[in-house]
C-alpha positions as CSV (number, residue, x, y, z in Angstrom):
1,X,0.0,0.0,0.0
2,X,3.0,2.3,0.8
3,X,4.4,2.2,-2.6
4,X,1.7,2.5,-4.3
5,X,0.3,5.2,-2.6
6,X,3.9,7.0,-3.3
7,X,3.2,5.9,-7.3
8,X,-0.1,7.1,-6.9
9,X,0.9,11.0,-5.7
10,X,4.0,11.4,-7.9
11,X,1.0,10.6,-10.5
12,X,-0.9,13.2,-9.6
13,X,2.3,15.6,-9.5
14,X,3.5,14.7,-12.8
15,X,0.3,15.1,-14.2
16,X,-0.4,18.5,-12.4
17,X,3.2,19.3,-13.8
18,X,1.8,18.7,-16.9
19,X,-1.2,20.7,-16.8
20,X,1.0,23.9,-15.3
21,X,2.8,23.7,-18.5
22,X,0.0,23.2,-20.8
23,X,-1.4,26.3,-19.0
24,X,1.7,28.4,-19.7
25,X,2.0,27.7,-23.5
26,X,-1.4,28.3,-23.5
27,X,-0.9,31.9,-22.0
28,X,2.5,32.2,-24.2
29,X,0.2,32.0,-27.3
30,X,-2.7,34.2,-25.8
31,X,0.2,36.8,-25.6
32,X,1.3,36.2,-29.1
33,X,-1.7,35.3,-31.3
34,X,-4.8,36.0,-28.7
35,X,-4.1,39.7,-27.6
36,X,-3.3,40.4,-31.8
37,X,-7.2,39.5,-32.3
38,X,-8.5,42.0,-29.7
39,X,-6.4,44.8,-31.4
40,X,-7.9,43.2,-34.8
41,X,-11.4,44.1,-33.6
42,X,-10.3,47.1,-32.3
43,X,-9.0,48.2,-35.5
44,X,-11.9,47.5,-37.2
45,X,-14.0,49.4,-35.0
46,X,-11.5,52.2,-34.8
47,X,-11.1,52.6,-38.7
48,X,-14.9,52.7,-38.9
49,X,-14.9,55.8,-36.2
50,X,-11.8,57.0,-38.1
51,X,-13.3,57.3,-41.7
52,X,-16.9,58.6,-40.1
53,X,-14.7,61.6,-38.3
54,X,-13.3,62.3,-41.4
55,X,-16.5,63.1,-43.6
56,X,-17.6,64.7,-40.3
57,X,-14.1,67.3,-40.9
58,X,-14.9,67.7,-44.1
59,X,-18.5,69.5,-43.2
60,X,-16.9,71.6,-40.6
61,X,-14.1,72.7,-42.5
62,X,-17.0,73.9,-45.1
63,X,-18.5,75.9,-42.6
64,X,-15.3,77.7,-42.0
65,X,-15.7,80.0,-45.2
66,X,-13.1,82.4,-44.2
67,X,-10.1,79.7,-44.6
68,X,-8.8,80.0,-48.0
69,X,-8.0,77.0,-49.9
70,X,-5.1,75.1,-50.0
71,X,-4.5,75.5,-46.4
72,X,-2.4,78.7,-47.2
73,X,-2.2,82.1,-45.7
74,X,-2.4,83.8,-42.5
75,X,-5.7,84.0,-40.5
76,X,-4.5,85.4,-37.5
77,X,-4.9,89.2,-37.1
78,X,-1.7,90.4,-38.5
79,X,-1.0,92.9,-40.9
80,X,-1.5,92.3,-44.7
81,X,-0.6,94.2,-47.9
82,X,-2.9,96.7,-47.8
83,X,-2.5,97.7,-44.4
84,X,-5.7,96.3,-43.3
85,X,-5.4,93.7,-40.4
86,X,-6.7,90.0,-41.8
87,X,-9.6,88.4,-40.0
88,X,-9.5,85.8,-37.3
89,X,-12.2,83.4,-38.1
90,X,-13.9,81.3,-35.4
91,X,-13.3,77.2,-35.2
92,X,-16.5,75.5,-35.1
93,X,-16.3,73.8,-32.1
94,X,-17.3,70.1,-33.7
95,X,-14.0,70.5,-35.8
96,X,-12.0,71.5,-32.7
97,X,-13.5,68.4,-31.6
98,X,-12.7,66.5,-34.3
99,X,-8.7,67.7,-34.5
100,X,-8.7,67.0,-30.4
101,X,-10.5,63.5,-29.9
102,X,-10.9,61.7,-26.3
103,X,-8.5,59.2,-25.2
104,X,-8.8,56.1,-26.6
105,X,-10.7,57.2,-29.5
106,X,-8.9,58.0,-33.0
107,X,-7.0,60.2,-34.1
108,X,-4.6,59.3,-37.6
109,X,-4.1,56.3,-39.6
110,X,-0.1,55.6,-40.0
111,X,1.0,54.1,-42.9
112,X,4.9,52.6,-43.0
113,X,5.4,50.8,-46.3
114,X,8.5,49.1,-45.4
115,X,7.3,47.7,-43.4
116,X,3.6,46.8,-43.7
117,X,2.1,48.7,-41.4
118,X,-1.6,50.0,-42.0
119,X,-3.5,51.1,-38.6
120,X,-5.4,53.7,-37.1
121,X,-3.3,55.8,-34.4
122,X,-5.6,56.3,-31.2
123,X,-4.8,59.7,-29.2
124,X,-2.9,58.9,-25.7
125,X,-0.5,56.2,-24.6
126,X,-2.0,54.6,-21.6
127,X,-2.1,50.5,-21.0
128,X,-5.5,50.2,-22.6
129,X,-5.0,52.9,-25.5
130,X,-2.1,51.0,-26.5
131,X,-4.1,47.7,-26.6
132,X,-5.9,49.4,-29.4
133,X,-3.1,50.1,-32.0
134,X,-0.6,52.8,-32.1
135,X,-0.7,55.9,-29.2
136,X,-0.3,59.6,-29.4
137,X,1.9,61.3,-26.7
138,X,-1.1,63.8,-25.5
139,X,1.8,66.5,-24.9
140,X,3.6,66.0,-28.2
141,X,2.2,67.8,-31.7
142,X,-0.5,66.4,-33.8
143,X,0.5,64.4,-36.8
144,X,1.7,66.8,-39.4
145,X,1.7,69.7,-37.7
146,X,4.8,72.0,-36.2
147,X,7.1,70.3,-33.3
148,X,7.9,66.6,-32.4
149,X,4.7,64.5,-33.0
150,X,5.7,61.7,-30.7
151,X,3.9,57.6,-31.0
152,X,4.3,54.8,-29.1
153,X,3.5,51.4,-30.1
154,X,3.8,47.7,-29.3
155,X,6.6,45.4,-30.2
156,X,5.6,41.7,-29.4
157,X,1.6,41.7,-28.4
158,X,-1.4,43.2,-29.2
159,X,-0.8,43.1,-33.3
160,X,2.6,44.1,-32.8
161,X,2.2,47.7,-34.8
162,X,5.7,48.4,-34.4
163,X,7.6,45.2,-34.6
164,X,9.6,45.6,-37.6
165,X,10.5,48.9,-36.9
166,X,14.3,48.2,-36.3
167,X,14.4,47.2,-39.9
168,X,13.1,51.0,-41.3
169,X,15.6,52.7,-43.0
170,X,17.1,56.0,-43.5
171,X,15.0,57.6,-46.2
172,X,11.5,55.4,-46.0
173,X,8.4,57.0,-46.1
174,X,5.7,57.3,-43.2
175,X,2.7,58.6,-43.9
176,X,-0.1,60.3,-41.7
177,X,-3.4,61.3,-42.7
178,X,-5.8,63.3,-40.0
179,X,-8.9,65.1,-40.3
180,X,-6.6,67.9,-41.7
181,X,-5.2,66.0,-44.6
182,X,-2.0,64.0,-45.1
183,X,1.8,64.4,-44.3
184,X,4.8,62.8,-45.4
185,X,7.8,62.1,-43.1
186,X,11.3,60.3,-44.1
187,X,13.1,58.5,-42.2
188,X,16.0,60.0,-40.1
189,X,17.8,57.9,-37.9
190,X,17.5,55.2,-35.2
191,X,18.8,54.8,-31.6
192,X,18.5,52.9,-28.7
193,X,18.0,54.4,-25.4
194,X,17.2,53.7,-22.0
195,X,13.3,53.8,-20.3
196,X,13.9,57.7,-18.8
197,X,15.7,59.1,-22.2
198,X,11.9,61.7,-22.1
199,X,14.1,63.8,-24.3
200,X,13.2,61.9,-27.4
201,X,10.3,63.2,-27.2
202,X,10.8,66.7,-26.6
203,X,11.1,69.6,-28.8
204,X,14.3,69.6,-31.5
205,X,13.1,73.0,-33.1
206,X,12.4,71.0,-36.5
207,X,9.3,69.4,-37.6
208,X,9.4,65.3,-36.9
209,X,7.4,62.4,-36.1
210,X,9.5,60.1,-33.9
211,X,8.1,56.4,-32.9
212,X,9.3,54.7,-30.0
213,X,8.9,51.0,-28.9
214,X,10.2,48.4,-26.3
215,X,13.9,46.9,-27.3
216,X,14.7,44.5,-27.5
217,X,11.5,42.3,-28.5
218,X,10.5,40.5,-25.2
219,X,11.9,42.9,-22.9
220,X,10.9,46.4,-21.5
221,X,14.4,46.9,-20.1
222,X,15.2,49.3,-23.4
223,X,13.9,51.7,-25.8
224,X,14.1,52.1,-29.3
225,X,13.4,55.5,-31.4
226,X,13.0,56.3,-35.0
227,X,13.0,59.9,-36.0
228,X,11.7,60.8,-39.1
229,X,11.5,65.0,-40.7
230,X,8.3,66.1,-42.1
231,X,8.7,66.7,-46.0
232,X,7.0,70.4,-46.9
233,X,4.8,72.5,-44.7
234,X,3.0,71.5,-42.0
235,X,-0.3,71.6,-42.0
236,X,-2.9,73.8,-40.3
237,X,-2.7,74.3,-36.8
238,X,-6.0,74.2,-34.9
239,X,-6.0,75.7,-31.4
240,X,-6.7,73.0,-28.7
241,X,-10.2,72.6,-26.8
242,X,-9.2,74.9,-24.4
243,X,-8.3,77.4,-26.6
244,X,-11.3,77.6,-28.9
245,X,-11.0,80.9,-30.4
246,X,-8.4,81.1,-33.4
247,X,-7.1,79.0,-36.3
248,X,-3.8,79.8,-37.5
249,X,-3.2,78.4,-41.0
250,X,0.8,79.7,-41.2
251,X,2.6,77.2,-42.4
252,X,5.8,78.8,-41.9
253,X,7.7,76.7,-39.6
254,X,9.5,78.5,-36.1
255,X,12.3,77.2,-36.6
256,X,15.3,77.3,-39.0
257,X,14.7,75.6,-42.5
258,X,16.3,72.2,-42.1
259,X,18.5,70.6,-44.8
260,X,18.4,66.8,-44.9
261,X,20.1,64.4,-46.5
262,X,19.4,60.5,-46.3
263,X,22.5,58.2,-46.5
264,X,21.7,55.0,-48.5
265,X,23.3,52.6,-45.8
266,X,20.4,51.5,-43.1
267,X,20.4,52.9,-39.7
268,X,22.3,51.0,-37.3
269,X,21.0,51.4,-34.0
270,X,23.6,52.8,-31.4
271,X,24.4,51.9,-27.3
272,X,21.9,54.0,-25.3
273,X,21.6,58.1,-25.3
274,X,24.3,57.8,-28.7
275,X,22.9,59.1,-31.6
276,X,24.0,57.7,-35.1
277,X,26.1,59.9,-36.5
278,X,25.4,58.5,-39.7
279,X,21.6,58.8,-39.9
280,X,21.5,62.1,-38.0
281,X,20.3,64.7,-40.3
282,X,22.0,68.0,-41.0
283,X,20.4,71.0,-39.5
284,X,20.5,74.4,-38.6
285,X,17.9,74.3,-35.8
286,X,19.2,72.9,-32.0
287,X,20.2,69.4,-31.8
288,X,19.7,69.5,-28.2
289,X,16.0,68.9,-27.4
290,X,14.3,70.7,-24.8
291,X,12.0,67.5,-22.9
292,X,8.4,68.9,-22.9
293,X,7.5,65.5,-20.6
294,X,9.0,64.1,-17.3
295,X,9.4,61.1,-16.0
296,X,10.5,57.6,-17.4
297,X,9.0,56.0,-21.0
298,X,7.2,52.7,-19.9
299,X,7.0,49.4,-21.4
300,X,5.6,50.8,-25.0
301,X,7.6,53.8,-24.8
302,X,4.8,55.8,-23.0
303,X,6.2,59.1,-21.0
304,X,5.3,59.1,-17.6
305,X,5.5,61.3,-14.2
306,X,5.9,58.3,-12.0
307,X,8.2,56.0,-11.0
308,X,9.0,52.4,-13.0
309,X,7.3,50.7,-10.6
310,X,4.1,52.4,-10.8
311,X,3.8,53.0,-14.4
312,X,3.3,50.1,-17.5
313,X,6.4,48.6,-16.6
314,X,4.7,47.1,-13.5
315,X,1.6,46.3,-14.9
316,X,-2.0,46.9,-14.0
317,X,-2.1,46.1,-10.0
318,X,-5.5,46.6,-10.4
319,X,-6.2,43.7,-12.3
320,X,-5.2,41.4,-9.6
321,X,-9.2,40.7,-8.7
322,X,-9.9,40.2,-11.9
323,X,-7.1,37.3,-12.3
324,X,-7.7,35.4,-9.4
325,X,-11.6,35.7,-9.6
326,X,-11.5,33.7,-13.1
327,X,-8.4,31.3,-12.1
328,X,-11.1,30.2,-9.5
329,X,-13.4,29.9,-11.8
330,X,-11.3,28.3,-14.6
331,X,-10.4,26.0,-11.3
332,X,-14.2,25.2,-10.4
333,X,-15.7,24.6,-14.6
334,X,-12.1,21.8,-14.7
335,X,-12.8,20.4,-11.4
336,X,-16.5,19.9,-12.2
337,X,-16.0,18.4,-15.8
338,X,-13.5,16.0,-13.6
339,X,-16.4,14.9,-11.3
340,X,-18.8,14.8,-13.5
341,X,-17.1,12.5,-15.9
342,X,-15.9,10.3,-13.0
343,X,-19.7,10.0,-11.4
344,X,-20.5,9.2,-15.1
345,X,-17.8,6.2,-15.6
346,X,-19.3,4.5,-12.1
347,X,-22.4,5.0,-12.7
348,X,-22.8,2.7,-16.0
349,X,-20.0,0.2,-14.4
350,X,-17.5,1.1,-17.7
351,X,-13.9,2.5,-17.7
352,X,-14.1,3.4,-21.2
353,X,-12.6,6.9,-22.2
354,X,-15.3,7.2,-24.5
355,X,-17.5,9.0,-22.4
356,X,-15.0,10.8,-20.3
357,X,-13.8,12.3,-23.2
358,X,-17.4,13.5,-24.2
359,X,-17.6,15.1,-21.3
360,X,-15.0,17.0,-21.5
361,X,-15.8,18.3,-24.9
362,X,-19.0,19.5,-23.8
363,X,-17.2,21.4,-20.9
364,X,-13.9,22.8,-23.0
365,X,-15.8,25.9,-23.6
366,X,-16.9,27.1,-20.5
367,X,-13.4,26.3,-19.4
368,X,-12.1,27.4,-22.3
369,X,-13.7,31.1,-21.7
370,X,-12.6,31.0,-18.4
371,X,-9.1,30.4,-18.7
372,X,-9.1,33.6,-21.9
373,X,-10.5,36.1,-19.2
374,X,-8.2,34.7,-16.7
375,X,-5.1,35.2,-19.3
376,X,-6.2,38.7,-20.1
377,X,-5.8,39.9,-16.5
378,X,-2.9,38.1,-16.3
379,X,-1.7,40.0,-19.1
380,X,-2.7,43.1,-17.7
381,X,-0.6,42.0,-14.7
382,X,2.7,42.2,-16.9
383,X,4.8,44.1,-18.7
384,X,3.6,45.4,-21.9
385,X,5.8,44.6,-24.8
């Protein structure tokens, strides 16, 4: 009875051993492949909002008869030929609105050829924005217009928006399309940097879009950055929500006008806070930026006011509940499935696995569901990647 009692528990271990490592393949592909078909449906719903909100701009900008076409001009009170000061129209407020959406909600599709990359660019960078597709640093300039338009994006999970990005290439195209038409940026350079380099994102005095993702894949513990330069003028700037009272369609940039040149040899990224030399372009503007956001970038390159271990790199402590309310519950639907399969097998005086089996069919999707709500607040438990 002793030994087999001992055959019998080192049974049950191996087989629970087992099942602990059919549980964690199981959340190793949720990560990979199950988290990529939430951000598929959130595309689709995003890109539905996206194209509405654009036919929505386009009837607000017609109500704004006093902009001039083209986007050209100045509309802001100064002094014009004839001495006579121009006007300053008012914004509607729906196409502030539009310019300006909520968090979460969209705000410019990205489009990086080299790449393959086609999504919708929601505004803000928090854990669930980025869940979505692409995010928009609040603080940094809207696609296309003057300043440092700054997105973050995800590496490994959630669709992976900027996965590849490590392969653009000095002089590749990125496109940007808003509500107030489409811009054109080139690639500049790449560099590595560590999680509280905020000056990436800050103000060079030129007109860029600069991306920013997790390095290497897997791993939060490093950033990498793509700059790109805006090609032309910027477009329109609209005045933010809080400032609903003037348009100013200059598109004379602040700064210096910059003189690029794209080397034909890719970027190669660089040890952390080192700029390539190679893929830096050539301009008369400050190469120093001035960081317009504190704090450290966390796990998809979001900028922060906190401390690593309260931002994304930590995770969502809230989601603890969450996880151990349907591990229970994953625990309970199993453990019920067990017993009723067992009850079943006495019952009609058979061992055959036949209708064991059956049983646990029927039951694989209520367990099933369980166990994919448990994994997504597990998920939310980690590090973003």
């Amino acid at each position: 009875m002793g030994q087999r009692g001992a055959a019998r528990a080192i049974g049950v271990v191996g087989r629970g051993l087992v099942g602990s490592g059919l549980v964690v393949l199981l959340f190793a592909a949720y990560q990979l492949w199950g988290t990529g078909l939430s951000e598929s449906k959130s595309q689709d719903r995003l890109s539905d909002a996206f194209e509405a909100r654009m036919a929505d701009a386009l009837v607000a900008l017609a109500t704004t008869s006093s902009v001039p076409a083209g986007g050209t001009g100045t509309l802001t009170g100064a002094p014009v030929e004839d001495g006579s000061v121009a006007p300053t129209p008012t914004v509607p407020p729906e196409l502030i609105d539009l310019v300006y959406p909520a968090e979460g909600e969209p705000l410019a599709r990205i489009v990086i050829p080299r790449i393959g990359v086609d999504k919708v660019v929601v505004e803000g960078t928090a854990e669930g924005d980025l869940r979505k597709g692409p995010g928009h640093f609040g603080d940094s300039s809207l696609p296309g217009q003057k300043g440092n338009t700054a997105i973050a994006g995800h590496r490994t999970t959630y669709g992976a928006p900027f996965g590849d990005i490590d392969q653009l290439q000095p002089g590749d195209e990125i496109h940007l399309t808003t509500v107030l038409g489409q811009s054109t940026y080139r690639v500049a350079g790449t560099e590595i940097v560590s999680p509280d380099q905020t000056e990436v994102v800050g103000d060079f005095g030129d007109n860029r879009l600069t991306l920013t993702a997790c390095h290497p894949k897997f791993s939060a513990s490093q950033r990498i950055v793509v700059w790109a330069l805006l090609e032309g003028d910027p477009v329109p700037t609209v005045a933010r929500p809080e400032d609903r009272v003037t348009i100013d369609l200059s598109t004379t940039p602040t700064a210096a006008p910059v003189a690029t040149t794209f080397p034909t040899t890719p970027t190669t990224p660089t040890s952390a806070g080192e700029r390539a030399t190679t893929t830096t372009p050539t301009s008369t503007s400050a190469t120093t930026p001035t960081a317009t956001t504190a704090g450290v970038l966390d796990a998809a390159g979001d900028a922060g006011d906190t401390a690593p271990e309260t931002n994304g790199l930590a995770g969502d402590r809230t989601a603890w509940p969450g996880a151990v309310l349907w591990a229970l519950a994953t625990l309970a639907a199993g453990t019920a499935a067990w017993g009723v399969a067992l009850i079943l097998e006495r019952r009609r005086g058979t061992t055959s696995a036949t209708r064991r089996w059956l049983v646990y069919a029927l039951a694989s999707p209520a367990v099933g569901a369980c166990l994919f709500l448990c994994f997504s607040y597990v998920d939310r438990l980690l590090p973003s990647y």
